[in-house]
C-alpha positions as CSV (number, residue, x, y, z in Angstrom):
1,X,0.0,0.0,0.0
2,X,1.6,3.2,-1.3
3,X,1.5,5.9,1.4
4,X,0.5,9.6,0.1
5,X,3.6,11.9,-0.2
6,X,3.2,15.6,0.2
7,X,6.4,17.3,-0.9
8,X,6.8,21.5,-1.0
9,X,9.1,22.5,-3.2
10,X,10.0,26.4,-2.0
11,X,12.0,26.8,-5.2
12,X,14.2,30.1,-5.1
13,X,12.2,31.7,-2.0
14,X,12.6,31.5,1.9
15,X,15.8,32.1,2.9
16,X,16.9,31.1,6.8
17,X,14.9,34.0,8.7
18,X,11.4,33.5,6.1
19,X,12.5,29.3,6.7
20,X,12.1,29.8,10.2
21,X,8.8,31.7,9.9
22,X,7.1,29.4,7.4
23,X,8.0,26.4,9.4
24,X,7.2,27.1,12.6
25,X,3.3,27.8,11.1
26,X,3.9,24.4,9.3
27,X,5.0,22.7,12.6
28,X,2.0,24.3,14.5
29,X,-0.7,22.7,11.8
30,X,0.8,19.7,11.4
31,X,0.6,18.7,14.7
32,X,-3.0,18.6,14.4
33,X,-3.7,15.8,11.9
34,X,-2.5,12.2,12.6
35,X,0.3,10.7,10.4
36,X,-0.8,9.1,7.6
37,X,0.7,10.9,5.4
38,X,4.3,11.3,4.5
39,X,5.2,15.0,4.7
40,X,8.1,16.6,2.7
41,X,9.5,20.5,2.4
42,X,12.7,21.1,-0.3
43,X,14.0,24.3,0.7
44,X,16.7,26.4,-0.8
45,X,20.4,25.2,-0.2
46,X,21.2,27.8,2.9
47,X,18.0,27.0,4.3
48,X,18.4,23.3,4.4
49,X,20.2,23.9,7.7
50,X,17.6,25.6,9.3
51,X,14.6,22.9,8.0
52,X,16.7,20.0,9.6
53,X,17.1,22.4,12.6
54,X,13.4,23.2,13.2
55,X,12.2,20.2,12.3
56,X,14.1,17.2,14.1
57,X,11.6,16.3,16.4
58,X,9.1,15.7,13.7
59,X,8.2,13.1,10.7
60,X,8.1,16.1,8.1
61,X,11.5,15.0,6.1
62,X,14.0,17.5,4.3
63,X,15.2,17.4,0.9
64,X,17.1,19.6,-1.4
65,X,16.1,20.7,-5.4
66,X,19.4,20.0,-7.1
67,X,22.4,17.9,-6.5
68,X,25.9,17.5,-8.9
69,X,26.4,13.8,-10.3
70,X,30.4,14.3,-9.6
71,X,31.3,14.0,-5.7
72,X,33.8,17.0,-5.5
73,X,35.9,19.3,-7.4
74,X,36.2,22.1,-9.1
75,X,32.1,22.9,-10.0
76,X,31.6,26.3,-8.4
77,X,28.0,26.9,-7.1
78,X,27.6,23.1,-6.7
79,X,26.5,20.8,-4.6
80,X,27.1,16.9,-4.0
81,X,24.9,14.1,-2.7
82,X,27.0,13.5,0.3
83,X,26.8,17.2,1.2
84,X,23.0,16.7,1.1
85,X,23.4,13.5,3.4
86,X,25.6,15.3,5.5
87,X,23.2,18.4,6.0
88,X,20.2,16.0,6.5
89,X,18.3,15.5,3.8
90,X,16.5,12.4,2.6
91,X,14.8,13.5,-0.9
92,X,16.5,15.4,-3.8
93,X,14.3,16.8,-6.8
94,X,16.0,16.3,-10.2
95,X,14.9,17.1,-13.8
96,X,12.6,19.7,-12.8
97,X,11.2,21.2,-15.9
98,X,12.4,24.6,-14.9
99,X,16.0,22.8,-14.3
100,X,15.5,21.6,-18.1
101,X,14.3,24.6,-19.5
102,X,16.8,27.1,-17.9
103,X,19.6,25.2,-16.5
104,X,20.5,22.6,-19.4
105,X,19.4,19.6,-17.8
106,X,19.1,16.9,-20.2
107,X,17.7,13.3,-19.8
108,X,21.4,12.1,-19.4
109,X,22.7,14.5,-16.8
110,X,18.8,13.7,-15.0
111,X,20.1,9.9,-15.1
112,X,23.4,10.6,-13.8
113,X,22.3,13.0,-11.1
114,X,19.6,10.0,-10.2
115,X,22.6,7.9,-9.7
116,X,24.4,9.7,-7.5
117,X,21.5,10.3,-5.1
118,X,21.0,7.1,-5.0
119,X,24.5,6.5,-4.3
120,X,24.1,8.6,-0.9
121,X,20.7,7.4,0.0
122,X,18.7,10.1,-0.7
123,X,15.6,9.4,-2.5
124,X,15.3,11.0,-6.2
125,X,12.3,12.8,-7.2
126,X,12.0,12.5,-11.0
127,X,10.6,14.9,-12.8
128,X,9.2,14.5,-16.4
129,X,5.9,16.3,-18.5
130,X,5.5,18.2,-21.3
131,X,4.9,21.3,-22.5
132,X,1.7,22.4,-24.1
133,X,3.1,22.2,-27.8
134,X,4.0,18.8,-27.3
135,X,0.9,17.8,-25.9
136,X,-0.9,19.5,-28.5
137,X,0.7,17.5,-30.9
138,X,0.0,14.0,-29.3
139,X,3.6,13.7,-27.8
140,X,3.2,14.0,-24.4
141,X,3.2,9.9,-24.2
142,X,6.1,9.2,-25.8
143,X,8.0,11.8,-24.6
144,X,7.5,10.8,-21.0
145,X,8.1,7.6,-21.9
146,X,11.7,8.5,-23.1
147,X,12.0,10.8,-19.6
148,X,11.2,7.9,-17.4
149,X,13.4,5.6,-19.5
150,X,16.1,7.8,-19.9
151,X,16.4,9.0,-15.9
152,X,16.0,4.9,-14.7
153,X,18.7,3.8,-17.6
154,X,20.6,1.3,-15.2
155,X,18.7,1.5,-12.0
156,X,18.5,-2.0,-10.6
157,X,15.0,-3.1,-9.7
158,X,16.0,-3.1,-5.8
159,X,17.3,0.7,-6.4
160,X,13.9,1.4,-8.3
161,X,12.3,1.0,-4.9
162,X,13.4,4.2,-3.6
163,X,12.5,6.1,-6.7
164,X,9.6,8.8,-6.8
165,X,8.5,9.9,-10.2
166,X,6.9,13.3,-10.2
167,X,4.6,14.1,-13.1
168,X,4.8,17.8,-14.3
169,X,2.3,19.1,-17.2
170,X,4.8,21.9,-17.6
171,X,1.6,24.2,-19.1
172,X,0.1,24.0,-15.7
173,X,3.1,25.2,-13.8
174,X,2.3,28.8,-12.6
175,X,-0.4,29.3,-15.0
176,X,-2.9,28.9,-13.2
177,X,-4.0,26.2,-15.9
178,X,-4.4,23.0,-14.1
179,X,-5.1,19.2,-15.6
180,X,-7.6,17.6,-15.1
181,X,-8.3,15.0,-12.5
182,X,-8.6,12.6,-15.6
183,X,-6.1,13.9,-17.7
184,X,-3.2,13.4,-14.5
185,X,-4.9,9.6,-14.0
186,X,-4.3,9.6,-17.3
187,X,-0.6,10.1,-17.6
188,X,-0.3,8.6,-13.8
189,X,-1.5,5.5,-14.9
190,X,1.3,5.6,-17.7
191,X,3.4,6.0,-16.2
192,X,3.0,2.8,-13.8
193,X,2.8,1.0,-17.0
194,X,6.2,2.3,-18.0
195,X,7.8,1.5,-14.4
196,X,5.7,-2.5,-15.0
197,X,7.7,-3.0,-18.4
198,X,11.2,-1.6,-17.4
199,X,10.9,-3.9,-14.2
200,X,8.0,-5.4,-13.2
201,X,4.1,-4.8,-11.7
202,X,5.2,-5.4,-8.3
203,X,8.0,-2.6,-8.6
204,X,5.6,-0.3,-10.5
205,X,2.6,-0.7,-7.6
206,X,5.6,0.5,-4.9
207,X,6.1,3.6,-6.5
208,X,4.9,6.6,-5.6
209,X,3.7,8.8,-8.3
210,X,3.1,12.5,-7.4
211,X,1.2,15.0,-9.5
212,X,3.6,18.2,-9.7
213,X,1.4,20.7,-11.7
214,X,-0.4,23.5,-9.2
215,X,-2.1,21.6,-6.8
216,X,-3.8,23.6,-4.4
217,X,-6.5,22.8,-1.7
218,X,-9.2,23.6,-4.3
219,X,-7.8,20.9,-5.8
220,X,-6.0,18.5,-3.9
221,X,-9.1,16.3,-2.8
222,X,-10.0,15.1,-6.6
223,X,-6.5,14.9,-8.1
224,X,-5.3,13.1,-5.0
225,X,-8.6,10.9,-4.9
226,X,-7.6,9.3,-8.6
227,X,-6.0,5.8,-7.9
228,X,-2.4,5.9,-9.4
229,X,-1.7,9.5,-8.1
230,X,0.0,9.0,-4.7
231,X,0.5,12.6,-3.6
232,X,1.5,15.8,-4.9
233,X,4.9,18.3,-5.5
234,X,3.7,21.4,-4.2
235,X,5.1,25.0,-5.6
236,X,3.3,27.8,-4.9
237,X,1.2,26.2,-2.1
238,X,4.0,25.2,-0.7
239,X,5.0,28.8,0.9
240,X,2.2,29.3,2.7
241,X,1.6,27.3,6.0
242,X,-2.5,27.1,6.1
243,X,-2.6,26.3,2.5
244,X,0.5,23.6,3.1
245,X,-1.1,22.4,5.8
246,X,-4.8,22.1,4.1
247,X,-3.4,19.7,1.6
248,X,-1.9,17.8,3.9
249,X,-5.0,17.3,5.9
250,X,-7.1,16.9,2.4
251,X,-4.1,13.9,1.8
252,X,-4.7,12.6,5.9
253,X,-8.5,12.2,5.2
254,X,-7.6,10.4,2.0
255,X,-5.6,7.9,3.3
């Protein structure tokens, strides 16, 4: 039984003082609902520090929104998968569409960076969609296809385990468009299929599948109702504590 993952990703916002703030509300809230739910906030780099710090004494995890697939040297403004282990984080986002678009992420450095998390025990979260042109033109299936392929090229079935895909229509990232509650079943249940052919059913039912494009409360109930979605990568959302924490109660009651 796959548990629901909730997973803010704060992007380029909070820093250590506005970290502090928004965790503490997020602390307060959560406290309130039970735990069935796993709970996830990806901060900034320099306020990775100040997540662990704030929240040890909870189940609300850490992760970071980039790592380097080479362990040290000479790549300034980088940072490594045992620096992430070291600060205390469990999850690291890779390939997110925004990493693709403006950074030069490629499905080969995605598959190398997946590696190397891996490598330090910190769980990836893969990120693969399309864009509205390719969806228009009846590509958004293969292309993801080729994404999930690509990031999971020589990723043993035991490694697969600790794997999280995250499904990003990238024309419903801060447009306020949104898919569907069929259309993300849709590509959810895809992408399962994908996960059942490169390994096998049993691996692709222990994989948790989030839905990564502007989920909100006003949402959250029906997209996280549909049966191969098992949670949600929160942006926006994300930074505000009562909205956070909303989802995460919408996820508790689903569970």
């Amino acid at each position: 039984m796959r548990r629901l993952l909730i997973a803010g990703n704060w992007k380029m916002n909070c820093g250590p003082y506005d970290a502090a703030e928004l965790l503490e509300g997020l602390k307060a809230r959560k406290a309130e609902v039970d735990e069935q739910v796993d709970v996830l906030v990806c901060p900034p780099f320099v306020s990775i520090g100040m997540a662990v710090k704030y929240l040890y004494d909870t189940d609300i995890q850490v992760g970071a929104q980039n790592l380097h697939f080479e362990e040290n040297g000479a790549y300034t403004g980088e940072i490594s998968g045992s620096m992430l282990a070291e600060s205390g984080c469990n999850y690291v986002i890779i390939g997110h569409s925004e990493r693709r678009q403006y950074f030069g992420e490629t499905d080969d450095s995605v598959n190398k960076r997946t590696q190397k998390a891996l490598e330090h025990k910190l769980a990836p979260i893969i990120c693969v969609g399309e864009s509205l042109k390719q969806r228009k033109a009846g590509d958004h299936y293969d292309l993801v296809k080729d994404q999930v392929s690509a990031a999971l090229e020589g990723i043993s079935e035991e490694q697969v385990l600790d794997v999280v895909i995250a499904y990003e229509p990238i024309w419903a990232i801060g447009t306020g468009e949104t898919a569907s509650p069929e259309q993300a079943q849709e590509m959810h249940e895809h992408i399962r299929k994908i996960l059942a052919d490169l390994y096998n059913q049993e691996a692709a039912d222990s994989i948790n599948i989030l839905y990564g494009g502007s989920m909100k409360p006003a949402n959250a109930q029906e997209l996280l109702s549909q049966p191969d979605v098992d949670g949600g990568l929160i942006g926006g959302a994300s930074l505000d504590a009562d909205s956070f924490s909303e989802i995460i109660t919408i996820a508790e009651d689903l569970a």
